[in-house]
N, C-alpha and C positions, 0 to 999 in steps of 0.2 A: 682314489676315493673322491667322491664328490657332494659338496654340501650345498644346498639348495634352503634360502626362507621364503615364508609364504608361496610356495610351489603347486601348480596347478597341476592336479592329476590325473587330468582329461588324457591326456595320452601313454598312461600307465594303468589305464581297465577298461577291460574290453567293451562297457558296456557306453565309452566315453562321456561319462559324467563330470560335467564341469567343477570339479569341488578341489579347496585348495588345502594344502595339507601345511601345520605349523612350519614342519622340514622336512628336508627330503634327505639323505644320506643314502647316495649308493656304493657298496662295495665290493668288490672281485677280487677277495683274498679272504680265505681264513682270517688270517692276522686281523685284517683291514673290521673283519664281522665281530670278534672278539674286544678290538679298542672302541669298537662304536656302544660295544655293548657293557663295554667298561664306564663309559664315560653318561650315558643317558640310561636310567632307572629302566628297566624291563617293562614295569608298567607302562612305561610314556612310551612305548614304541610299537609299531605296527609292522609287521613284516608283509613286505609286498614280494613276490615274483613275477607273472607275467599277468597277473590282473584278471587273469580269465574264468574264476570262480567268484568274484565276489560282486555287491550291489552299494555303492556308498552311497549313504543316505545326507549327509550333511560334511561341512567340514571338517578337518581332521582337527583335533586341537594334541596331536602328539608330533612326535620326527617317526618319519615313513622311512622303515629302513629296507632298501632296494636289493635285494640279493642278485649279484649278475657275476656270481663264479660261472668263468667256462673252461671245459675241456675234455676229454674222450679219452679212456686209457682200457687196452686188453691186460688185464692186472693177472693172468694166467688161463691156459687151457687144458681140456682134459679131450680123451677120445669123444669127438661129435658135440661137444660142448665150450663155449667162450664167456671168462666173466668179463664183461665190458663194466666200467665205473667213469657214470655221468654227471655231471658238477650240476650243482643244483643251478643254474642259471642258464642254461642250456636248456633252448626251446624244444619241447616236446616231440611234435610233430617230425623237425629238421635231426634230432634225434635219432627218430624212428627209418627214417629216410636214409641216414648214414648209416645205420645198423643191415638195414639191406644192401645200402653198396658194397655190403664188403659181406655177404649171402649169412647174414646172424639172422635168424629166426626165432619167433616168436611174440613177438609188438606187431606183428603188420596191422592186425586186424583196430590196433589203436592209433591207425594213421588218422593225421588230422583232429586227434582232438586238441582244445586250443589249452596254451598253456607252458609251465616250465616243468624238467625234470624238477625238481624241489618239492614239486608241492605235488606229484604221480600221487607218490604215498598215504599222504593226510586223505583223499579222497579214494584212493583205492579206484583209480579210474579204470575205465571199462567198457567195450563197445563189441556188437557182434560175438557175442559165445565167450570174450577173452577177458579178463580182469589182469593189471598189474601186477597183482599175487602170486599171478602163474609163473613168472621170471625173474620174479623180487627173488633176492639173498639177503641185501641186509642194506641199512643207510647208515650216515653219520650225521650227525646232531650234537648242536653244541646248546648248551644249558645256559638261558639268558643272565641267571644270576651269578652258579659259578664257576663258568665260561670253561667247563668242562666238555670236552668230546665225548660221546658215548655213541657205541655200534648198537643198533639193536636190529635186531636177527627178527629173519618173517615171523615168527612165533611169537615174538614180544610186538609186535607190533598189531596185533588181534587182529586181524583185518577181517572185514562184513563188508555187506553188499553197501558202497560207495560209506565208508566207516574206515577206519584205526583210532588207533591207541592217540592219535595227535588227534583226533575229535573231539575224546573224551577224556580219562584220567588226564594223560600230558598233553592236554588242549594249551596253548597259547607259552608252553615250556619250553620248548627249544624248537632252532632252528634249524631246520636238515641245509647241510651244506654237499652231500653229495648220496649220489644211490648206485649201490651192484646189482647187476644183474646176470643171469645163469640162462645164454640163448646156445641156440643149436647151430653147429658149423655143417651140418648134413641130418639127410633123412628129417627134412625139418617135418613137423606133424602141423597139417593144416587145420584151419575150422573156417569150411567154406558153408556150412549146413545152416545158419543163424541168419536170419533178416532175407534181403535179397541180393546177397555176393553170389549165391548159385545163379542166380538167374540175369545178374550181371556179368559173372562170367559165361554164361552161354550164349547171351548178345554178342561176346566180343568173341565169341568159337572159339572157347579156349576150354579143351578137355583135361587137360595137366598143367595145373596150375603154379606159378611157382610163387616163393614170398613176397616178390615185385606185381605178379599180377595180382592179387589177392590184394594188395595194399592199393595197387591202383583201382580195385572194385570198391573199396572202405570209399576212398577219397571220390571216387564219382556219384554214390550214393551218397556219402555226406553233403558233397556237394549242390546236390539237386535237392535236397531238404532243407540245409544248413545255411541261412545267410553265413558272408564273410566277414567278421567284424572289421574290419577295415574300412570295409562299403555299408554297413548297418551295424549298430550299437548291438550287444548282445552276449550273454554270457554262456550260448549252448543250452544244455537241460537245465530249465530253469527248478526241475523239480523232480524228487525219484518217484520211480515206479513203484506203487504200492506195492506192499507186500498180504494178503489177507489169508484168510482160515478158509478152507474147502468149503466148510458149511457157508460160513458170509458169503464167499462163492456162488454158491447153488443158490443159495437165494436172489442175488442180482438176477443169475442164467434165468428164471421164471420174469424175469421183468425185460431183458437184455438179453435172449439168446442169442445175439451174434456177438456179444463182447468177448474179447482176445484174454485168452490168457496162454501164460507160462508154467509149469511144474516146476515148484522149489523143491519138495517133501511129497513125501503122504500126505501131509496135514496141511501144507499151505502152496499159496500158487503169488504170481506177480500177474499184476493187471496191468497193461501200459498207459502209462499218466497222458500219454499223446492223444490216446483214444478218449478218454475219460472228457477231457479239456474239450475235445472237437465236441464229446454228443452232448455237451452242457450249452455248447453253442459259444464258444468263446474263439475259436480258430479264424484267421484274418481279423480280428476286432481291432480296435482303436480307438485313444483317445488322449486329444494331442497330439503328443508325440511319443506317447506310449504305447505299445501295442503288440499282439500276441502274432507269431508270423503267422501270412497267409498256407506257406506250406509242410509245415510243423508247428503242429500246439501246442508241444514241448516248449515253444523256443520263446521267452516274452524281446522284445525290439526296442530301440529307440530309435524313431526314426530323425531324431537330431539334435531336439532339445530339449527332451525330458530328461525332468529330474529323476533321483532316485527315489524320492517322496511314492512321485506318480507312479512309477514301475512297483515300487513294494504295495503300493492300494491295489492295485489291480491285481497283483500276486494274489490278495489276502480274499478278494474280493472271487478269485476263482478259489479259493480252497472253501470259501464261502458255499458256494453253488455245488461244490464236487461232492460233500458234507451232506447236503441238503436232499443232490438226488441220490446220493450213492451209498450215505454213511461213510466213506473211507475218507482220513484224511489225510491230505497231499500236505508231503512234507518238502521243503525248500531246498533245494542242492545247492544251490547258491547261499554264499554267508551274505550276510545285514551285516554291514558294518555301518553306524550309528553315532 
């Protein structure tokens, strides 16, 4: 376990924002998660994993507690099926990567997004046709006040389009310290039809796909859209895709006939928030060192040393515009932390 004051948490969120937190407490044990949360009031604590969902706006005036359980376990099999159970501090992507070394199917298509197993869930993450949900079984969660474990099963966990049960009712109640999942050891079932994995694997002449090339079409497309946070400040989709009514719809289509959509329902469609952001005219902008990428306007950037101040104005300042011309408002995938 390691305790850290006055701790600078520029290198613990991906958007590297220099802000310093009262304390830092990381732990890699159960046990270790339980006396931390024995010992400092639940209120005063912030739970961090790999920093790649959130935007800090100022200092922390709490103890940052670091979730960094890791470990990998096949916890039984059945015919064509493997549940694998991933410790919440165990990075997502490197995850997703081991899970194909050994031909488990069904994450490919969520290679590369940034992040830990821990916190999949709370966001119900999702890329290319696939959501989390599709190979969630169940997580474990311990309860900050009475340092209870509790399983809760994909159905308790309500999961919606980038939403759970950890957003809302049990927002900020426990900690997930580990997740199962239910992948395929054969006849895995692809979804190469979403975005352009079809037409990335056709560049690479590849007519039968397996779960490796299919993750390696994710990652080359993510790639060529996606700064690296490592080389650029940034937290991925800054913002979800709306969701709106057929009619709201049709109404834009008379102003906007080439605007993209998707089919949720009968009754409703998703518009993409990347599209929306470019025809408002905000894609490549800047100011500062704030700014919206050049090559997804999904993505807001820091190009070094902007703060969190300057990144959430500019957030606000496009949901501003999107409002104005579109009526739809863009809501933030990224948490404020404040």
């Amino acid at each position: 376990m390691e305790h850290h004051k006055n701790y600078s948490l520029k290198n613990h969120n991906t958007f590297g924002i220099d802000v310093c937190a009262k304390a830092f407490v990381s732990v890699s044990s159960v046990d270790e998660l339980k006396e931390v949360l024995q010992q400092v009031y639940a209120h005063e604590i912030l739970v961090l994993g790999g920093g790649s969902n959130i935007l800090l706006l100022k200092n922390i005036d709490k103890t940052i507690l670091h979730i960094d359980l890791k470990g990998k376990t096949i916890e039984k099999e059945e015919e064509g099926f493997v549940y694998v159970r991933a410790q919440a501090g165990e990075n997502w992507h490197e995850f997703v990567r081991w899970c194909i070394e050994q031909d488990f199917g069904g994450i490919e298509n969520l290679s590369l997004i940034p992040g830990n197993v821990g916190t999949s869930p709370i966001q119900n993450i999702g890329a290319y046709g696939v959501e989390l949900k599709d190979s969630f079984v169940s997580c474990e969660a311990v309860h900050k006040q009475t340092l209870q474990t509790r399983t809760f099963s994909k159905e308790e966990c309500n999961f919606g389009y980038r939403n759970s049960t950890f957003k809302n009712e049990n927002k900020d109640k426990y900690v997930i310290s580990s997740v199962l999942f239910r992948l395929t050891k054969s006849e895995h079932q692809l979804y190469t039809g979403y975005g352009a994995i079809l037409a990335e694997l056709e560049k690479q002449n590849i007519s039968k796909p397996s779960i490796k090339d299919v993750s390696d079409a994710v990652i080359s497309i993510r790639s060529s859209k996606l700064p690296n946070p490592k080389e650029l400040g940034n937290s991925g989709s800054f913002f979800k895709n709306p969701v709106i009514t057929i009619t709201d719809f049709n109404k834009l289509v008379e102003k906007y006939p080439e605007i993209p959509s998707y089919p949720i329902s009968t009754t409703e469609v998703k518009v993409p928030a990347g599209w929306l952001i470019e025809k408002a005219g905000f894609k490549g902008i800047r100011k500062d060192d704030a700014g919206v990428h050049r090559n997804q306007a999904l993505v807001l950037v820091n190009y070094g040393n902007a703060t969190g101040e300057e990144l959430y104005q500019l957030a606000q300042e496009i949901q501003a515009e999107i409002f104005k011309m579109f009526s739809i408002h863009l809501e933030m995938e990224v948490n404020i932390i404040e």
